[in-house]
C-alpha positions as CSV (number, residue, x, y, z in Angstrom):
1,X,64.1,58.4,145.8
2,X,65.8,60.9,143.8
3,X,67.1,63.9,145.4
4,X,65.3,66.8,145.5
5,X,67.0,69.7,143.5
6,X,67.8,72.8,145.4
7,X,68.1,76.1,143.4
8,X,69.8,78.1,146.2
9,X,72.6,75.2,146.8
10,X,73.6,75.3,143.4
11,X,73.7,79.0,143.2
12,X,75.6,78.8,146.1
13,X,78.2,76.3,144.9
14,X,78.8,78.9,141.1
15,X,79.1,81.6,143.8
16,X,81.7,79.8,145.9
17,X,83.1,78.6,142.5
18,X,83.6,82.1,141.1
19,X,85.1,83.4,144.5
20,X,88.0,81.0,144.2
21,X,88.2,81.5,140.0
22,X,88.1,85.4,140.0
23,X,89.8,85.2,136.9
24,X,87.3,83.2,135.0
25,X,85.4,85.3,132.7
26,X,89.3,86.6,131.9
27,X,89.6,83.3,130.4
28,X,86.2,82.5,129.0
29,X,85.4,86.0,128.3
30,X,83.4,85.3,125.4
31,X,81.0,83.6,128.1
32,X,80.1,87.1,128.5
33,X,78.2,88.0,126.1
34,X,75.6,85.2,126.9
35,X,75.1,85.8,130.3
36,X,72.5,88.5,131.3
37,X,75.1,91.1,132.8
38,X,73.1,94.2,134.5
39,X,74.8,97.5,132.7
40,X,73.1,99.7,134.4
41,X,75.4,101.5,137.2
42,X,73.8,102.1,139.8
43,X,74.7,104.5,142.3
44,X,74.3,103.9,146.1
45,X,74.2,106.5,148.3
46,X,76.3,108.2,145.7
47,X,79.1,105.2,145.2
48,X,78.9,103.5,141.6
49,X,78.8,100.0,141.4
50,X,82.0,99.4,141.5
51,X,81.5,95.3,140.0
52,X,79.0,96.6,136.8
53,X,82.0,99.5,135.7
54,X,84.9,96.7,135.9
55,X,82.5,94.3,133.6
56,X,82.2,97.3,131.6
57,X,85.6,98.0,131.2
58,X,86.7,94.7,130.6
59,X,84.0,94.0,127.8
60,X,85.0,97.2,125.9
61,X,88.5,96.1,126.3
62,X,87.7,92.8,124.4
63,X,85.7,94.3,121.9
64,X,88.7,97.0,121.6
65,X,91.2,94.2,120.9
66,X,89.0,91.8,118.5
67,X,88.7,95.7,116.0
68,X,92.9,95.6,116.8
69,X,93.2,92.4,115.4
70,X,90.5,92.6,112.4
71,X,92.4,96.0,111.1
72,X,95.6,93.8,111.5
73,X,94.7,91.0,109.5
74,X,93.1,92.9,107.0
75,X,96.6,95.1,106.7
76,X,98.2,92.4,106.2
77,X,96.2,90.7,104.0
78,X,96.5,94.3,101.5
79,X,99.6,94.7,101.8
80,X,100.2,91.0,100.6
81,X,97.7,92.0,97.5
82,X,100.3,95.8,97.3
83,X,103.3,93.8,97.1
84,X,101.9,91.4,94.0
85,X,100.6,94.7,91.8
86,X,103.8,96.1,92.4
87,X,105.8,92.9,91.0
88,X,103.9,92.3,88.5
89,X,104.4,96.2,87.7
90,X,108.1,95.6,87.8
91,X,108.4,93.2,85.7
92,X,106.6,94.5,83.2
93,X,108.6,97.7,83.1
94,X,112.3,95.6,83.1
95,X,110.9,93.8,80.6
96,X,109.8,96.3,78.5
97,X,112.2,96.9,75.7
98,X,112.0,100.8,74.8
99,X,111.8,104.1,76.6
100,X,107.9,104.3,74.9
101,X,107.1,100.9,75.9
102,X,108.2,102.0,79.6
103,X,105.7,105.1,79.3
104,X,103.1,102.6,77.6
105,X,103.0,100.4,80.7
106,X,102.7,103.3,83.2
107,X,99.9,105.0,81.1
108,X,98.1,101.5,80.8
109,X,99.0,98.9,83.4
110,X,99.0,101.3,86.1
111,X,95.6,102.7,85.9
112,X,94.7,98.8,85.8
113,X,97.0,97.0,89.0
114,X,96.9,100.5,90.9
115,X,93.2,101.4,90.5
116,X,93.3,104.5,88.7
117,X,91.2,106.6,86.2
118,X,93.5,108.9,85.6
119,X,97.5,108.7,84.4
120,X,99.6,111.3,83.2
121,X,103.3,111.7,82.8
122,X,105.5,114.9,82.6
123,X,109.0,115.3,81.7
124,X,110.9,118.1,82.9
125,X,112.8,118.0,79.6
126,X,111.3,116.0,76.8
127,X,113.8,117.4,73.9
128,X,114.8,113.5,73.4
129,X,110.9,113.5,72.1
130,X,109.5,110.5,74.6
131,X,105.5,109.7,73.5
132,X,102.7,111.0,75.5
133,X,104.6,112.7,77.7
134,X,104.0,116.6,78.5
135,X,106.4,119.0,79.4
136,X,106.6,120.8,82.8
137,X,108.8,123.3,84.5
138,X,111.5,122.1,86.7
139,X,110.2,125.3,89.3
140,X,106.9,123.7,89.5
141,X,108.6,119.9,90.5
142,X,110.9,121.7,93.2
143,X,107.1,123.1,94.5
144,X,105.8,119.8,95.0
145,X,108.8,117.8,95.6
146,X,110.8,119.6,98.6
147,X,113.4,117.8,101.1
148,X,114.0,115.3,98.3
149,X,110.6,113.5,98.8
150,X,110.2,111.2,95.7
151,X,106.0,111.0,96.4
152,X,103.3,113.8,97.0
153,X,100.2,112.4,98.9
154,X,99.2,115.9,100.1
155,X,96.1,116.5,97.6
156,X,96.6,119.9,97.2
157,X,93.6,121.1,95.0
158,X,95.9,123.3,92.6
159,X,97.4,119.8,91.9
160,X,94.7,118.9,90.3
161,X,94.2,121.2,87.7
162,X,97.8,121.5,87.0
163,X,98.6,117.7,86.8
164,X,95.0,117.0,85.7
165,X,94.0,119.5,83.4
166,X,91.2,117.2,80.9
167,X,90.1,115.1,84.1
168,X,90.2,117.8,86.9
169,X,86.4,117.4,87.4
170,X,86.2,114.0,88.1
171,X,89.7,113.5,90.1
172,X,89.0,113.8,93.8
173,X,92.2,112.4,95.0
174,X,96.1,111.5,93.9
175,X,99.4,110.6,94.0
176,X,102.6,112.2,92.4
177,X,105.7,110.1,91.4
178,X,108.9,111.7,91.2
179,X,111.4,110.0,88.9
180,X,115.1,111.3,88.7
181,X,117.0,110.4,85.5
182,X,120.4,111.8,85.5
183,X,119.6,116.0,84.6
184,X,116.0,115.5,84.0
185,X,112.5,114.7,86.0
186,X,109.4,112.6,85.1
187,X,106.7,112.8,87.4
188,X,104.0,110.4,87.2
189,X,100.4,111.9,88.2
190,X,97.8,109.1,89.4
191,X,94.2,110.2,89.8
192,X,91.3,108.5,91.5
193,X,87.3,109.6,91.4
194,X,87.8,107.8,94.5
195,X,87.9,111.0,97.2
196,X,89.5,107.9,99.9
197,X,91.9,106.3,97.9
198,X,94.9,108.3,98.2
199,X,95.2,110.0,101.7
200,X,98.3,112.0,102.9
201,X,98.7,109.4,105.7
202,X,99.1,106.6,103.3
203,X,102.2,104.6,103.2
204,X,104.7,104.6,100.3
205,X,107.2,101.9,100.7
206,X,106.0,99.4,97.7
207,X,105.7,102.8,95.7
208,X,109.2,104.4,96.4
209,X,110.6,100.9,95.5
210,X,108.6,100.9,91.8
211,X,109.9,104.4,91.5
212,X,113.6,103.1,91.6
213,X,112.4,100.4,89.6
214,X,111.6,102.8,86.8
215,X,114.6,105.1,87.2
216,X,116.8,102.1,86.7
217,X,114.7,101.2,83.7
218,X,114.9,104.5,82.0
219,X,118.9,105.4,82.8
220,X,119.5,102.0,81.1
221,X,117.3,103.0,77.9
222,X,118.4,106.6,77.4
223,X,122.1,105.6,78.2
């Protein structure tokens, strides 16, 4: 005769279980989120359940890690896709086989790799007559370039107009490139209708390395 099943024996033996395993739902913690967990805390003669606030804690504290790792993995998995653009970029520009055909891939290829609308060059001194590139004053560079930054990230609105003057309605964010060539400056202006893709908290690394890139480039041609 089979043995009859007892409800409370059982629940007495995962009880007895858990005492001696207190670390259980550390290990299995996704267990959690199928079990019927009471969030409420209740309050008992003015004490909070002291058992509900650690499950609390320790489910936030999982969900807290598994957003940690997502934004980690997606990081990385961007700054893999950066690091491509800005080869491919590279190459391009020390292959290119003029000071024009330099100009020609940042006016074109950028706005394509980097996601831009927008790309405009300035020359601090263009007397050497370099195509589709303005002049600009050297007073106005030292504005927006200080403590020998190459790269301006801090979409300052005046920026805009000054760097942006056919598009400056539809640019709602950017990125300056400063480019030293022996006595004179070329600053590269990248606009976005985008209002998040350029951010003054954005890192520059891959960017400041193209930069060199092109300053090596252009010393080379104008030699």
């Amino acid at each position: 005769m089979a043995k009859k099943y007892d409800k409370d024996s059982a629940e007495e033996l995962v009880i007895n279980y858990l005492k001696k395993n207190k670390n259980f739902f550390i290990k299995y913690p996704n267990l959690t989120n199928e079990l019927n967990f009471s969030l409420k805390e209740d309050i008992l003669d003015g004490v909070i359940n002291l058992e509900a606030y650690r499950y609390k804690k320790i489910s936030q504290e999982n969900i807290d890690l598994k957003n940690q790792m997502t934004k980690i993995l997606l990081a990385g998995k961007n700054h893999i896709t950066s690091q491509k653009k800005i080869l491919k970029l590279s190459l391009k520009i020390l292959n290119s086989k003029s000071v024009d055909k330099v100009i020609n891939v940042i006016l074109t290829d950028f706005k394509i790799l980097l996601g831009c609308e927008v790309v405009n060059c300035f020359l601090t001194d263009n007397e050497i007559g370099i195509k589709f590139v303005n002049k600009i004053d050297s007073k106005i560079v030292k504005i927006y370039f200080k403590d020998k930054k190459i790269t301006n990230l801090n979409q300052n609105l005046k920026g805009i107009l000054l760097y942006f003057p056919n598009k400056s309605q539809i640019i709602k964010s950017y990125i300056l490139l400063k480019v030293n060539i022996d006595d004179k400056i070329l600053i590269i202006a990248m606009g976005s209708k985008d209002i998040n893709k350029f951010s003054s908290d954005q890192q520059v690394d891959l960017v400041e390395y193209l930069i060199k890139i092109i300053e090596i480039k252009l010393k080379k041609e104008l030699s």
